[in-house]
C-alpha positions as CSV (number, residue, x, y, z in Angstrom):
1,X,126.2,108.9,126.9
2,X,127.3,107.4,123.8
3,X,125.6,104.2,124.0
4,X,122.5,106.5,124.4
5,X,123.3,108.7,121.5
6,X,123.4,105.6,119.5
7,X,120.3,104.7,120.5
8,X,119.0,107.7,119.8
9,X,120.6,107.8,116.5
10,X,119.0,104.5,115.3
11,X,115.4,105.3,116.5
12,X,115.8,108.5,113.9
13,X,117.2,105.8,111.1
14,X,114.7,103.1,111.1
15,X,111.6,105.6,111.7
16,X,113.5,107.8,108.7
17,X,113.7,104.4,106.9
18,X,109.9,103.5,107.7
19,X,108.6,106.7,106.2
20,X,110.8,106.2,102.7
21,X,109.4,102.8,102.6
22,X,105.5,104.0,103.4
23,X,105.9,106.1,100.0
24,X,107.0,104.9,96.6
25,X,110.2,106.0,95.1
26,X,109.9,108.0,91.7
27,X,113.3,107.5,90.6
28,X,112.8,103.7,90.6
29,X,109.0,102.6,90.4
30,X,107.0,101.5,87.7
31,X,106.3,104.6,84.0
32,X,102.5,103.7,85.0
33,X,103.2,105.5,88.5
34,X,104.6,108.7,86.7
35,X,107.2,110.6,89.0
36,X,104.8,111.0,92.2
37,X,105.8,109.6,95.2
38,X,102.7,107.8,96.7
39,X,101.3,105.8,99.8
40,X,100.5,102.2,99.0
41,X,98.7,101.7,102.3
42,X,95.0,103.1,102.1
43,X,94.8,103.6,106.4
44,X,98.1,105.1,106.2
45,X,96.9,107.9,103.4
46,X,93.6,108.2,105.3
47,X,95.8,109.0,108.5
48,X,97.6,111.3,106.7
49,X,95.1,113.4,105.6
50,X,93.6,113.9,109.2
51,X,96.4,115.0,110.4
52,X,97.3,117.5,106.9
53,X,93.4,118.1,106.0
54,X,94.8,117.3,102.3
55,X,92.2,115.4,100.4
56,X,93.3,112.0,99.2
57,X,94.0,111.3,95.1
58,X,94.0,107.7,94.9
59,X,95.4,106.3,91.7
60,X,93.5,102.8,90.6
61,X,96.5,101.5,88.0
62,X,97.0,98.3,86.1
63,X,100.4,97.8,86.6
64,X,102.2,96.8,85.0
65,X,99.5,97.8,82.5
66,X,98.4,98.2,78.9
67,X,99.1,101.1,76.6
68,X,96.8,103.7,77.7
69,X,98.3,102.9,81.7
70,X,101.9,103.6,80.4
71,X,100.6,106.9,78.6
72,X,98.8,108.1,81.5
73,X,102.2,107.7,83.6
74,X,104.1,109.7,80.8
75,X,101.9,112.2,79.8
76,X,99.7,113.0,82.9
77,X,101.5,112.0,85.8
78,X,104.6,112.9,85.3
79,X,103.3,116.7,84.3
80,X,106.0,118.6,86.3
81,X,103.6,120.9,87.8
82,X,100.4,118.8,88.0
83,X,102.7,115.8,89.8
84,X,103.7,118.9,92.3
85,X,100.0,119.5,93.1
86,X,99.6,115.6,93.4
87,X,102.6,115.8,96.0
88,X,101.9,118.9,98.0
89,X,97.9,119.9,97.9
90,X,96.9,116.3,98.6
91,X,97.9,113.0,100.1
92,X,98.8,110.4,96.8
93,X,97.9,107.0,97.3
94,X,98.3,104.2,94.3
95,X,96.0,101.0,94.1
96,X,97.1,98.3,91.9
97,X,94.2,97.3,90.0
98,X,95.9,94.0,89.1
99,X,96.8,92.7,92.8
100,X,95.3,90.6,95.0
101,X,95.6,91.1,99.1
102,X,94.9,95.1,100.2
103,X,94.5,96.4,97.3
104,X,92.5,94.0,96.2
105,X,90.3,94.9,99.3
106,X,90.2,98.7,98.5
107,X,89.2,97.5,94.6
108,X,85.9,96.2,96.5
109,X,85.4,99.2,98.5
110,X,85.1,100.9,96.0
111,X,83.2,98.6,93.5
112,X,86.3,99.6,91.3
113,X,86.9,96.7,88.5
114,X,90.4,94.6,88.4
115,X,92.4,94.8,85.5
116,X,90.8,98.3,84.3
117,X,92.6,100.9,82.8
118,X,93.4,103.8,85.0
119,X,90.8,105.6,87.4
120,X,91.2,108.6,89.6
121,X,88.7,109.1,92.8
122,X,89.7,112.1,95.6
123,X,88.4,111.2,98.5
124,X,88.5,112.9,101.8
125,X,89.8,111.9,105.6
126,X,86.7,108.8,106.3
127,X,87.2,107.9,102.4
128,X,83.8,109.4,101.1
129,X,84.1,111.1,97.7
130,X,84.5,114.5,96.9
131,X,85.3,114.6,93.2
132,X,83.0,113.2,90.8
133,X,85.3,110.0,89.5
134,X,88.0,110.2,86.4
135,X,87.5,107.6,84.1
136,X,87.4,107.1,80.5
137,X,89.0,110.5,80.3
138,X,92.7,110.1,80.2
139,X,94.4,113.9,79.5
140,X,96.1,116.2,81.7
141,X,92.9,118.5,81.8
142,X,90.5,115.6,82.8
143,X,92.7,115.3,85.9
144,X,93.3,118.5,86.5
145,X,89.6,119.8,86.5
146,X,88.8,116.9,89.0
147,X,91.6,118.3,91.3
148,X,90.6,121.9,90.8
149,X,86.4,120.6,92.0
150,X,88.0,119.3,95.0
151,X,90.5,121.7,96.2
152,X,87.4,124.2,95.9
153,X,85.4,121.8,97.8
154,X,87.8,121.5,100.3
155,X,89.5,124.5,100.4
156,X,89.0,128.2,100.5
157,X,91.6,128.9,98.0
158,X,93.5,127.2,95.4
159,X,96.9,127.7,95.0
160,X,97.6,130.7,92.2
161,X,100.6,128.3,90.3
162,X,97.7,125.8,89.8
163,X,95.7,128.2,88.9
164,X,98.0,129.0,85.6
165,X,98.4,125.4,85.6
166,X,94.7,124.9,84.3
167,X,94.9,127.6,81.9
168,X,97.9,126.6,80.1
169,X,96.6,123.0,80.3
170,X,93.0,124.4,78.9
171,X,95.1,126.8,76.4
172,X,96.3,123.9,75.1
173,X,92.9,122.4,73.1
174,X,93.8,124.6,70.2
175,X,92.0,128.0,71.6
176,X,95.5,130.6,71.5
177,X,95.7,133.2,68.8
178,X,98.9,135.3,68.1
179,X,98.4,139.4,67.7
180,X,101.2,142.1,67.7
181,X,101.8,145.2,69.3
182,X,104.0,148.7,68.7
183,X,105.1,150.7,71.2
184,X,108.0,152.5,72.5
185,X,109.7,150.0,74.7
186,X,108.7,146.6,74.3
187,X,110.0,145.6,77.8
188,X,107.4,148.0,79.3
189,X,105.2,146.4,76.4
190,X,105.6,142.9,77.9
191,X,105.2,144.1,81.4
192,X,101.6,145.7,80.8
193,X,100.6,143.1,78.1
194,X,101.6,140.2,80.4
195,X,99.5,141.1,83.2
196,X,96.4,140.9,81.1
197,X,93.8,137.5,81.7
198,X,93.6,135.5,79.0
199,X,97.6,136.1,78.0
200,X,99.7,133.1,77.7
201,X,102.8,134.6,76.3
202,X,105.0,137.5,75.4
203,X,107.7,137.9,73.0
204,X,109.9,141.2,72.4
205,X,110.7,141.6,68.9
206,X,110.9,144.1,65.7
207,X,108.7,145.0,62.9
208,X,110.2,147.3,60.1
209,X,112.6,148.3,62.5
210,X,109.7,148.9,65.6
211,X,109.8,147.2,68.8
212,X,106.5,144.9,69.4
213,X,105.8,142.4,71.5
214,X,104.1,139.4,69.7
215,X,101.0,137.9,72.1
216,X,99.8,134.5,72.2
217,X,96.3,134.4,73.9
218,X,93.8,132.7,74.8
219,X,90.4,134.0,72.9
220,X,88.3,131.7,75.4
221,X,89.1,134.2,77.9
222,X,89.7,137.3,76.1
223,X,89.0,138.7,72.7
224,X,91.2,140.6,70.1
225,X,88.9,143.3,70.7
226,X,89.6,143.9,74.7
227,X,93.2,142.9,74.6
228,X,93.5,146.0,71.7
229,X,91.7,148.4,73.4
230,X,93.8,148.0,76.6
231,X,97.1,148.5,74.4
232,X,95.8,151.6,72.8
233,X,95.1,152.8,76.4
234,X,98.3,152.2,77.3
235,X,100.2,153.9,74.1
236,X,100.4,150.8,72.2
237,X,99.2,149.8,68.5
238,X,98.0,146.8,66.5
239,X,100.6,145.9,63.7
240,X,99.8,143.5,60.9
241,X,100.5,140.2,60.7
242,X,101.5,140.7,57.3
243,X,104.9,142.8,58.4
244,X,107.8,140.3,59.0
245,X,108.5,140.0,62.6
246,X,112.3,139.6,63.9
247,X,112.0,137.6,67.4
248,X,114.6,139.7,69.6
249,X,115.7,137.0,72.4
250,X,118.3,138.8,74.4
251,X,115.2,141.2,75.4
252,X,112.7,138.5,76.2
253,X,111.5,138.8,79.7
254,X,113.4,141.8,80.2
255,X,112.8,141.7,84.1
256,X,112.9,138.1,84.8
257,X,116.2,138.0,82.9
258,X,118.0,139.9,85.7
259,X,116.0,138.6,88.7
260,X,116.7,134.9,90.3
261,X,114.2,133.7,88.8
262,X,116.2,133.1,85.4
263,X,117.2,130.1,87.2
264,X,114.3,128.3,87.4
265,X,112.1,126.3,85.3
266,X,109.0,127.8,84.3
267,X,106.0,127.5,81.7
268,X,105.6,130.3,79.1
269,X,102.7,131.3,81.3
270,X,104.9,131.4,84.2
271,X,107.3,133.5,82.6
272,X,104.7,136.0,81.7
273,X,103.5,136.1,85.0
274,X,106.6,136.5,86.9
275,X,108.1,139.0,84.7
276,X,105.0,141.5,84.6
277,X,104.4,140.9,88.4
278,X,108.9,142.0,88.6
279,X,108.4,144.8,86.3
280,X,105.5,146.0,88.0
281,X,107.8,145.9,91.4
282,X,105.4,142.9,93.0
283,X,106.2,139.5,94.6
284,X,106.2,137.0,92.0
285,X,106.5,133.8,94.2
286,X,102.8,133.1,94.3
287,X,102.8,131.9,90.5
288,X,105.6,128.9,91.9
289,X,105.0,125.6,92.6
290,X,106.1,123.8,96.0
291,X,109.4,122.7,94.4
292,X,109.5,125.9,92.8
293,X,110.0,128.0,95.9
294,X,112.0,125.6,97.3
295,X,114.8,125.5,94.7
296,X,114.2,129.8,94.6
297,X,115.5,130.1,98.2
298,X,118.3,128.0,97.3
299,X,119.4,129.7,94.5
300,X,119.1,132.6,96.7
301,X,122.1,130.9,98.8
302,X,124.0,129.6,96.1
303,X,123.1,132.2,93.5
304,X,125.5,130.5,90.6
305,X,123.7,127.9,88.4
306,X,122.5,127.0,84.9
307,X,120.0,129.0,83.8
308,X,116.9,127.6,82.8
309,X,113.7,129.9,82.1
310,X,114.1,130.2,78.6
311,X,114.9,126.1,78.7
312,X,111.9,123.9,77.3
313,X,109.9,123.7,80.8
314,X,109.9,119.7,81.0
315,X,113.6,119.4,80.1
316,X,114.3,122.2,82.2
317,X,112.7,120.9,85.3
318,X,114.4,117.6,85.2
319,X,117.8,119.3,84.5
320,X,116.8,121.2,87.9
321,X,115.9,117.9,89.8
322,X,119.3,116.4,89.0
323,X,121.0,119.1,90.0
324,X,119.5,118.1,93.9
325,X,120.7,114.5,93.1
């Protein structure tokens, strides 16, 4: 019986250690990889995605690689959330654009040039295209709209936390305005405010001794004009900007605050979310990531951490990840 439990026991090691080695490690692989784990092997990644019907991203990379190849690890791929939706919503496969052998091989498949800078394609489970190609656009957004074409290609629903994603990501090409609000209880104020499209942000704070709540948006998606008229429906008024404002931070995110949820790194746009979706007494968890809900139940079992909401989000989240380490 032992001898057979040992047997058993090493089976589940080396096909435990088979599967590490099948993915790349993102705590020890190359900046130009970002911090997603990926499949080297394009039949392996093919095979994965039959059997998860997740469309494959496959990363061509010069690695190690120029300038714009390191960037495009720091900046793009090692987005927290974006990285997530790499990791979970599809099957991540990198191609060394520099190497001869297999990837080499895949390079000709796709008529894809060697030593090029880097090149996204999203293929599905026989390897045929269902993403127009990323190249020659090298932001966050250029990524991210490629991944948001084939999700909706392949999928009847994208997932709601990348769904925010894009509209923080699209926020951030200099579209956001700031306007202010009275009313008589600016955590109510946030909670009705936040749940508006086209909202980014809320802040609780004073004016001439008033509560407001200061609100970034985003005019691409709704004017000054709508986002007024819904305050005034709800009992609220537009202050000038010309009144100093007084940010009040111990009344930020009123409802978030005292939920588990304080925990957690989140975007501003997160935040927003979460605590008008808490204050209006509905389930928040759709606006988190993968890792997101993961790390939620398990704060839900060991309730006493650091808390991180109101943390810068990328400093946050990697504070969270080495809390797991």
């Amino acid at each position: 019986m032992k001898i057979y439990n040992l047997v058993v026991v090493c089976a589940f090691l080396a096909t435990t250690i088979t599967f590490a080695q099948n993915r790349t490690n993102p705590k020890n692989q190359p900046g130009e990889l970002g911090t997603v784990s990926w499949y080297r092997d394009y039949d392996e990644a093919l095979s994965a995605s039959k059997k998860t019907d997740k469309p494959v991203l496959i990363l061509f990379q010069e690695i190690p690689g120029c300038a714009t190849c390191r960037n495009y690890g720091k900046d793009v791929l090692s987005n927290p959330l974006l990285a997530d939706a790499i990791e979970n919503e599809f099957i991540p496969l990198a191609i060394y654009n520099n190497k001869e052998g297999a990837d080499a091989q895949i390079l000709k498949k796709y008529n894809e040039p060697t030593w090029n800078n880097p090149v996204v394609r999203i293929v599905d489970a026989q390897g045929g295209n269902i993403a127009p190609r990323v190249a020659g656009n090298y932001s966050a957004i250029g990524l991210y709209n490629a991944m948001n074409l084939a999700l909706n290609r392949h999928f009847k629903e994208v997932p709601e936390y990348f769904v925010l994603l894009g509209k923080e990501l699209s926020a951030n090409t200099g579209n956001t305005k700031d306007t202010y609000y009275s009313m008589y209880c600016f955590w109510t104020g946030e909670k009705q405010l936040g749940s508006q499209e086209g909202v980014l942000n809320t802040e609780a704070g004073f004016m001439s001794g008033r509560e407001v709540v200061k609100v970034t948006y985003d005019e691409k998606s709704i004017d000054e004009e709508d986002l007024t008229a819904f305050a005034k429906a709800n009992k609220m008024q537009p202050i000038p900007q010309t009144v100093s404002y007084r940010w009040s931070q111990k009344d930020e995110d009123y409802y978030l605050q005292h939920s588990y949820y304080r925990y957690l790194p989140l975007t501003p746009l997160q935040r927003t979310k979460i605590n008008s979706a808490l204050g209006s007494r509905k389930d928040p968890s759709a606006y988190l990531s993968p890792s997101q809900k993961s790390w939620l139940k398990d704060l839900k079992k060991h309730p006493r951490q650091k808390e991180l909401a109101s943390e810068p989000f990328e400093k946050a989240w990697n504070m969270r990840v080495n809390l797991g380490n």
